[in-house]
C-alpha positions, -999 to +999 in steps of 0.1 A: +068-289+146+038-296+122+050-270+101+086-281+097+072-319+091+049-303+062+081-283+046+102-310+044+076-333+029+070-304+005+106-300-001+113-335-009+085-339-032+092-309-048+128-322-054+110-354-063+089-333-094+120-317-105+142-346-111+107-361-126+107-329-152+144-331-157+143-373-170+107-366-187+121-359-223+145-389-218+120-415-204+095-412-233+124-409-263+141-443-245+112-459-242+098-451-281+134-464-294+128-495-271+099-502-287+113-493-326+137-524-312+114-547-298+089-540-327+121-545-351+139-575-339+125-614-339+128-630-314+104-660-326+134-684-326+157-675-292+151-704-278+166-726-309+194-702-306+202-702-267+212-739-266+239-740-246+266-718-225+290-712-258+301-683-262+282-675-290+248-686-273+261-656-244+267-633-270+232-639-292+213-640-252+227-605-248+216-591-281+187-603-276+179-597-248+193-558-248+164-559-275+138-570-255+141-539-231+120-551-202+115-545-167+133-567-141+103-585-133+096-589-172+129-596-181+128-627-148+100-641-161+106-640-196+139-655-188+118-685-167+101-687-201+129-695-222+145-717-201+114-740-196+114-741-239+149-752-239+172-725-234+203-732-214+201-719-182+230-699-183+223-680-214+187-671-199+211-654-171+226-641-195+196-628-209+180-619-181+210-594-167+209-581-207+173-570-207+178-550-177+210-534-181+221-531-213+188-513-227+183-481-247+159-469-220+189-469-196+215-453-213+198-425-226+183-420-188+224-420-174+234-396-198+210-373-197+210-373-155+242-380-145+268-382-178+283-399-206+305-420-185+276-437-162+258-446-197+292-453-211+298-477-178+269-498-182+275-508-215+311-518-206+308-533-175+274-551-183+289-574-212+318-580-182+292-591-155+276-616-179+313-633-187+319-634-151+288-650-143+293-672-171+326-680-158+309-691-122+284-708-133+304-734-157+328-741-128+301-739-096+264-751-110+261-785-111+239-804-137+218-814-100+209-781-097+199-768-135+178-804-132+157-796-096+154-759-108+140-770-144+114-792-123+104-765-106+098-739-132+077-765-148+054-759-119+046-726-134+043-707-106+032-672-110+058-643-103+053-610-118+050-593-158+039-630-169+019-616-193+046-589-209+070-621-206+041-630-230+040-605-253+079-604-259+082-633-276+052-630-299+064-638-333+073-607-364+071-610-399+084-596-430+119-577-429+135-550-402+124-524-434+088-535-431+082-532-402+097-496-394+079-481-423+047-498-425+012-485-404+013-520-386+054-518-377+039-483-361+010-501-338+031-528-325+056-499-314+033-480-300+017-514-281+055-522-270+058-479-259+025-481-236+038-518-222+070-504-214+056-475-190+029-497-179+056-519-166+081-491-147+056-465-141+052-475-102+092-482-097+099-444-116+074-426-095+088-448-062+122-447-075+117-403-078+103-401-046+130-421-025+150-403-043+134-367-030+129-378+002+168-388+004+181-361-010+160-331+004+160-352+045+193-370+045+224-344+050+257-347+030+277-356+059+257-386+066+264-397+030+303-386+031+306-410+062+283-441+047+311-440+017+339-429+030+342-401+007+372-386+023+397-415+014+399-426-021+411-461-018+387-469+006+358-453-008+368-470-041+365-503-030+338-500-006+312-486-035+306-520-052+305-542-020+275-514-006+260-509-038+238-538-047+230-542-009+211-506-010+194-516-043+180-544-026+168-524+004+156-499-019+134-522-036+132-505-070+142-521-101+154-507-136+155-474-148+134-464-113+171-466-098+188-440-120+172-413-098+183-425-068+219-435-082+221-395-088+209-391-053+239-415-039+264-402-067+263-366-053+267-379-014+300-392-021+295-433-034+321-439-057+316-443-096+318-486-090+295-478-065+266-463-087+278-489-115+272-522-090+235-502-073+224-500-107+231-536-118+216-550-085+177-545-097+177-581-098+189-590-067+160-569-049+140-585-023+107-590-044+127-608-069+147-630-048+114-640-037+102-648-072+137-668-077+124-689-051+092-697-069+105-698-102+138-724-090+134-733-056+151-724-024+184-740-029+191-721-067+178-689-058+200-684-032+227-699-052+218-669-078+219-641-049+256-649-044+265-652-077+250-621-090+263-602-061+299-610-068+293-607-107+279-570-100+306-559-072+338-575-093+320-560-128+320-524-110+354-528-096+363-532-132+348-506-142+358-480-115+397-488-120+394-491-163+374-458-165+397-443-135+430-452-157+414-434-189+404-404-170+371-406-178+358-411-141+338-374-130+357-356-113+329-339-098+300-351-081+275-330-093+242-346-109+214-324-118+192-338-091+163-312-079+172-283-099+150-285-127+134-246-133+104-241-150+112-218-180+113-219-213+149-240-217+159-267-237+143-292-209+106-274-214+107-278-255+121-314-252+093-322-229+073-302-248+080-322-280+082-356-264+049-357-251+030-350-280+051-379-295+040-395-263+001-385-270+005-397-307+020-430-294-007-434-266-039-427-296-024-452-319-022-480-291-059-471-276-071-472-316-055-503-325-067-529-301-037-525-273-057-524-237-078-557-249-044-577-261-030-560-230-061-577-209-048-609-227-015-612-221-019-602-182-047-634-183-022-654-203-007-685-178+034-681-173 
């Protein structure tokens, strides 16, 4: 008995380390093009440019905020932050669901773990779930509501990532050129490279080892059944409506789900279904709770319902558009816990990532970043 216990612990964190090796290379090259963005791109003036729910406000709130490239608890509180400045509420949404699921970070993790067409997926169906929730918000929230929620977020209560909230919208100068190619443009990347990982580190390594433990403990015909992977139509439209409800039990955010979304992917969930798990970061239980801080009881759950539909009628979307074009996986076959150790293209892009990782790291620790880090975190939301 002890011995079983101890190999399947083993076995799941083994499958845990693998998948860990397999997204390494991808992780640290998303993360250093997040921060050429963020580095890049003002943002000194979002909050004269989010001024209402126009469609051009939406569109400018989800550049901008695919630029930003935070974490889910970065991305809610910098989103708190812009609508206490000013910003319409909506396009801070709008914002908000942009900074968490239409990022570099992302994309580059999909495709290299699961495919073109999951990366491809979020890029199409998050531009959907922001005009749906735009949609439902102009004809369901009421001017009562925006007003009580704006005096609550003007109570600055404290969530999470106040201080990378912070550090988000510090203010650029000189041109896109300038920055990219001068020693200073090279600092503030490498300051925006460390904040990134300091922000997801804990739900990569949680979101890895749920992962491990579900896929080396949890058999395939237990998955087949939860989906209903042996009817089509059924499985179809079930994967959506199941799909943000296991994000929020999950209770990892971001990128940390993309391991897990592998894990589900192979057991049978339905391509909508690893489209609307993915988009439900930020309706996971530690967030709803910071909702309720942020814009009282009454709007937060007012924001679960709406973001639940925008995710499951976004996926369904997607699932029947990418189904019609043939470019749904046939196969459900991720490259979860495979990973060998040998000299393959995985081992040199590791190889050559983390010294661009090391490089990144020296530059931050030599230029000042753990002190303005220290600042920021001490900085008042």
């Amino acid at each position: 008995m002890h011995s079983s216990v101890l190999d399947a612990v083993g076995h799941a964190l083994g499958m845990a380390f693998a998948m860990g090796w397999e997204i390494l290379w991808a992780l640290i090259l998303g993360f250093t093009l997040s921060g050429i963005v963020q580095a890049v791109v003002s943002k000194r003036e979002m909050r004269r440019l989010l001024p209402d729910d126009s469609p051009r406000s939406l569109l400018l709130a989800s550049g901008l905020g695919a630029a930003s490239s935070s974490c889910s608890y970065a991305a809610v509180a910098l989103a708190r932050s812009l609508f206490r400045k000013g910003a319409d509420f909506t396009a801070s949404m709008a914002f908000q669901f942009a900074s968490t699921n239409l990022v570099i970070e992302l994309g580059v993790l999909l495709v290299a773990l699961m495919g073109w067409s999951f990366g491809a997926a979020e890029f199409i169906g998050g531009p959907l779930m922001i005009a749906i929730l735009a949609l439902m918000f102009r004809f369901l929230l009421r001017p009562k509501m925006v007003e009580a929620a704006r005096q609550q977020a003007e109570r600055g209560l404290q969530g999470r990532m106040e201080g990378h909230a912070g550090m988000a919208t510090m203010a650029k100068h000189g041109s896109w050129r300038d920055r990219l190619t001068s020693g200073q443009g090279w600092t503030a990347i490498s300051h925006y490279f460390v904040m990134n990982w300091t922000m997801l580190w804990k739900d990569i390594a949680v979101g890895l080892l749920i992962s491990g433990t579900l896929g080396a403990l949890v058999p395939d015909s237990f998955w087949h059944a939860a989906f209903f992977a042996g009817d089509p139509i059924m499985s179809k439209l079930w994967g959506p409506l199941i799909g943000p409800l296991i994000a929020m039990a999950a209770f990892t955010c971001s990128i940390g789900n993309v391991p897990l979304a592998a894990v589900l992917w192979n057991g049978g969930i339905s391509f909508g279904g690893v489209v609307a798990f993915i988009f439900g970061d930020l309706i996971i239980l530690p967030i709803l709770n910071i909702y309720r801080k942020y814009y009282g009881v009454r709007m937060s759950l007012f924001l679960l319902i709406t973001f639940y539909i925008a995710m499951v009628l976004s996926a369904l979307a997607v699932e029947f558009l990418f189904g019609a074009f043939g470019w749904t996986p046939a196969a459900h076959n991720a490259d979860v816990g495979r990973a060998a150790f040998s000299l393959n293209y995985t081992t040199i892009l590791n190889s050559l990532t983390l010294l661009l990782a090391g490089w990144l790291y020296l530059r931050y620790r030599r230029t000042g970043g753990p002190a303005m880090m220290r600042a920021m975190e001490s900085r008042p939301g």
